[in-house]
C-alpha positions in Angstrom: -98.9 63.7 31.4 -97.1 62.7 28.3 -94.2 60.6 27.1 -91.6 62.8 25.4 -88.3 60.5 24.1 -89.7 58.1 26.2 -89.9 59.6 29.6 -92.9 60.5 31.7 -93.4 64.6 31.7 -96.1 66.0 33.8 -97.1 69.5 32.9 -97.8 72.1 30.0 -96.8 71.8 26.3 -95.9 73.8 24.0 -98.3 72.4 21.4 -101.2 72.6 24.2 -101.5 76.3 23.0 -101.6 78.8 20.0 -98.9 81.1 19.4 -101.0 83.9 20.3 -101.8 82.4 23.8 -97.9 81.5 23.9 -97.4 85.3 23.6 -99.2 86.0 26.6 -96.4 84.6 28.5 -93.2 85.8 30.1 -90.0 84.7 30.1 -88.5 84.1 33.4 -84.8 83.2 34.8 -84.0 79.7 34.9 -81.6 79.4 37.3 -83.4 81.3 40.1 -81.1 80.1 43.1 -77.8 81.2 40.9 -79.0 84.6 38.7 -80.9 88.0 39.6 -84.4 87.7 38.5 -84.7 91.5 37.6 -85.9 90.8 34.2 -88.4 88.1 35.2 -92.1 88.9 33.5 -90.7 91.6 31.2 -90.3 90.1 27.8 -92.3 87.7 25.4 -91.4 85.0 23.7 -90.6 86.3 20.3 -91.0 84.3 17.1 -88.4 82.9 14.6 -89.6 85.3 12.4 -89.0 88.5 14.9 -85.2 86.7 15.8 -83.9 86.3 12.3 -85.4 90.3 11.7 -83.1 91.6 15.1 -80.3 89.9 13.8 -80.5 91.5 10.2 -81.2 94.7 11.7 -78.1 94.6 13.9 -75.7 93.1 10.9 -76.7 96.1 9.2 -76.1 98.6 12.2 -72.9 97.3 13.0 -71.9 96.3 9.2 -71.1 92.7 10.0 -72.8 89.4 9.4 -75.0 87.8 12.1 -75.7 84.3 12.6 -78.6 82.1 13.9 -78.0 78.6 15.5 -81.2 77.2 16.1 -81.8 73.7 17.5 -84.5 71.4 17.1 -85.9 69.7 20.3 -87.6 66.4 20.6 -88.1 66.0 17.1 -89.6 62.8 16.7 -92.0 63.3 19.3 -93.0 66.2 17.4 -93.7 64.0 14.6 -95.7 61.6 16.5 -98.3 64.8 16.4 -98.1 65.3 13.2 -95.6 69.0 13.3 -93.2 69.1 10.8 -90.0 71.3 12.6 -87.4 70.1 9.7 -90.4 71.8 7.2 -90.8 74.8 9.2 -87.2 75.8 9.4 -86.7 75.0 5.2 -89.8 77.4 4.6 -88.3 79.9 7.3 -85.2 79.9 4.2 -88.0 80.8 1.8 -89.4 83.8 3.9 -86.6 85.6 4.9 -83.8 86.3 2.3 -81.4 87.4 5.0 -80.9 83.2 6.1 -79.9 82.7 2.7 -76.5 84.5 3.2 -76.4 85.2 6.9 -74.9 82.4 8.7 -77.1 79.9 9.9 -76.2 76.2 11.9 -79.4 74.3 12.8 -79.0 71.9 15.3 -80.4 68.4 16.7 -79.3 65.9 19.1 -81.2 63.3 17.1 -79.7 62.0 13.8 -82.7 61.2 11.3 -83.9 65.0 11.0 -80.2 66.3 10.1 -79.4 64.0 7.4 -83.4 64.7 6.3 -82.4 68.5 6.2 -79.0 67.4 4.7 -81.1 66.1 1.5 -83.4 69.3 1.3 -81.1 71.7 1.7 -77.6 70.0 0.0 -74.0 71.7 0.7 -75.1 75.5 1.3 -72.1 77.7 1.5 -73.9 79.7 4.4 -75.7 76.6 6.3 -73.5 74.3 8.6 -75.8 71.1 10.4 -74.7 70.7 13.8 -74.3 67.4 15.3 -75.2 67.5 19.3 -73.8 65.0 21.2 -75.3 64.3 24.4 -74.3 61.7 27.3 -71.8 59.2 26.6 -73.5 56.4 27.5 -77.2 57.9 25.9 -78.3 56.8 22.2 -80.2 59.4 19.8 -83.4 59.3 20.5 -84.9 58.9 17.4 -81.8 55.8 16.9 -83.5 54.1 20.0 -87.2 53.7 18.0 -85.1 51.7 15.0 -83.5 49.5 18.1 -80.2 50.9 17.6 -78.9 50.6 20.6 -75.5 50.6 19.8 -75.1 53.6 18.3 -74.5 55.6 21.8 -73.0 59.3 21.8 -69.8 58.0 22.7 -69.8 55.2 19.9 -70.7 58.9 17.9 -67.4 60.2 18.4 -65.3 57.2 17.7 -63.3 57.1 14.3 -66.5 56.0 12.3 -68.6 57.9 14.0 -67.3 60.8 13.1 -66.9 59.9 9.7 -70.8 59.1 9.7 -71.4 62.8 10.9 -69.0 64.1 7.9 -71.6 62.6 5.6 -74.3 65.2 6.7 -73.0 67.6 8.7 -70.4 70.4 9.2 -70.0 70.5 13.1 -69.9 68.3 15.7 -71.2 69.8 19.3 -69.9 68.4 22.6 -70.3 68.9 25.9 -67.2 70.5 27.3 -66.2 68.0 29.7 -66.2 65.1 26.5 -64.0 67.8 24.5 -61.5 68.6 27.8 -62.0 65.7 30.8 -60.8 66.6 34.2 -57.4 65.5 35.2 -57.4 64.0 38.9 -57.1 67.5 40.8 -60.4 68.4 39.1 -58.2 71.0 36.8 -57.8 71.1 33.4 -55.6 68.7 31.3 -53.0 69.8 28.9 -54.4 68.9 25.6 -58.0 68.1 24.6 -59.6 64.2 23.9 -58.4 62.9 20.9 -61.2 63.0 18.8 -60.9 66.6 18.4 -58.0 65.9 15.8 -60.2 63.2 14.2 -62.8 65.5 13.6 -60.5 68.2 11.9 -59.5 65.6 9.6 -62.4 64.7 8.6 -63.3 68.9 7.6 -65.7 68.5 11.0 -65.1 71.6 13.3 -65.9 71.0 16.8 -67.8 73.2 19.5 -68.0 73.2 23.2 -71.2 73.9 25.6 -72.2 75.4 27.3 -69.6 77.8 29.1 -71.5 79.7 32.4 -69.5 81.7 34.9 -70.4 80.5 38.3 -68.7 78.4 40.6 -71.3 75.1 40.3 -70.4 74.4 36.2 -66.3 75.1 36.7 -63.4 72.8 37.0 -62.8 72.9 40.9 -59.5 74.2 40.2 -60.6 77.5 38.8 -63.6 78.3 41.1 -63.6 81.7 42.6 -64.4 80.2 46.7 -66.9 78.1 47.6 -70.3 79.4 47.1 -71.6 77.5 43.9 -73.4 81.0 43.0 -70.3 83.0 43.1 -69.6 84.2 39.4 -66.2 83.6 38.6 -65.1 85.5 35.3 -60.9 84.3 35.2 -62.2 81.2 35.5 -64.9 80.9 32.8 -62.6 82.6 30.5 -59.6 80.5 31.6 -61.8 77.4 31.0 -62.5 79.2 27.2 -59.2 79.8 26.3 -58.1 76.5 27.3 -60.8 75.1 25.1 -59.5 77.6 22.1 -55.7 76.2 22.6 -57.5 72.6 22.2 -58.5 73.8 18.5 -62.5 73.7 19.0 -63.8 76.3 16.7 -66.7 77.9 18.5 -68.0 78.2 22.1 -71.2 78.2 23.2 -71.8 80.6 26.5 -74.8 82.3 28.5 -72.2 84.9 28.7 -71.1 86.2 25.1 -68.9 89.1 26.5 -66.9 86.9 28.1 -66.4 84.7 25.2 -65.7 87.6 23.1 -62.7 88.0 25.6 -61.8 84.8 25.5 -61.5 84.9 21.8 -59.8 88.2 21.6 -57.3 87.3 24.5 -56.4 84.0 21.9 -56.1 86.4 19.3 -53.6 88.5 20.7 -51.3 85.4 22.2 -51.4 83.9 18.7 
């Protein structure tokens, strides 16, 4: 049992193992009750070093550029035993010279480690930090040690907010219900919240997550029946485009071929 961002977690931790015993593991669906579990037990976790080396390979089959967006989780618990993930992902920039011109967005929902990497790294043409904001009412965990318990997530995306964010970062992360709230029907309202246009000005661009096709994460008004399981594609992509028409910049999805339609069916209206 340990305290991670100060709740109670019984189990096993990453940092309870080397990597070598880490690779002796398989990955496995998540969302058992909702997705096949064909693939369960046949692939290993693969190393930051073997992602960023896929992606170059692919840029170069398919002669376009390929970007990374990795997050760091629980950061200042990781600090409290003495790991260094802010260090890791600069010397990771050292190692591989594709990072240096591929796009790359490295994301947090705590504050301290972006502005941290914001100082290392400075205003890299190819690098973008990513804000994450989390529950309205919840305050960045790392905030919450200082006592700063008015800085919540919502106070985040208010006018100085988001000109805090500006400071250090290039994108702002939402979840999709903060970026387009339900109208009374449980449908979708006509225009996004009205930060989105605050962010703009302030040279921010916004994303959404995380967009999933079946029935239990969509709008009631654009589910496909009633089982929560049922995957509903014109529904995940109507909920994508009407994200696009609000002006947020990129989508986050466990389904990238339907965001690529999404995009493309923007595309052509426009």
């Amino acid at each position: 049992v340990k305290e991670v961002d100060g709740v109670s977690v019984s189990g096993w931790f990453c940092d309870d193992f080397s990597f070598a015993e880490l690779r002796r593991l398989r990955c496995r669906e998540p969302m058992p009750d909702l997705r096949s579990r064909a693939h369960d037990g046949l692939y290993m976790i693969p190393s930051f070093t073997e992602i960023v080396e896929l992606a170059e390979r692919e840029a170069h089959a398919g002669g376009r550029p390929i970007g990374i967006i990795p997050e760091i989780k629980n950061s200042t618990w990781f600090h409290s035993r003495s790991l260094h993930p802010e260090q890791a992902i600069v010397a990771a920039l050292e190692d591989h010279a594709y990072l240096q011109r591929a796009p790359l967005a490295i994301q947090s929902f705590e504050v301290s480690n972006l502005r941290a990497l914001h100082e290392l790294l400075g205003d890299r043409a190819n690098i973008a930090l990513v804000q994450l904001i989390g529950d309205a009412g919840q305050v960045p965990f790392d905030l919450q040690g200082r006592g700063d318990a008015q800085q919540t997530y919502a106070a985040m995306l208010g006018p100085a907010g988001l000109a805090e964010i500006s400071r250090y970062a290039k994108v702002v992360a939402a979840h999709v219900r903060a970026i387009l709230p339900l109208d009374v029907q449980g449908g979708l309202p006509g225009c996004g919240a009205a930060w989105l246009a605050e962010a703009h000005a302030l040279g921010l661009h916004v994303h959404a997550w995380t967009l999933r096709p079946e029935n239990r994460f969509l709008p009631a008004a654009l589910r496909c029946g009633s089982d929560p399981a049922q995957r509903c594609e014109r529904g995940c992509l109507a909920e994508m485009r009407a994200l696009i028409e609000a002006g947020v910049d990129g989508l986050f999805t466990d389904d990238p071929a339907l965001g690529r339609r999404a995009v493309d069916g923007a595309a052509a209206i426009d």
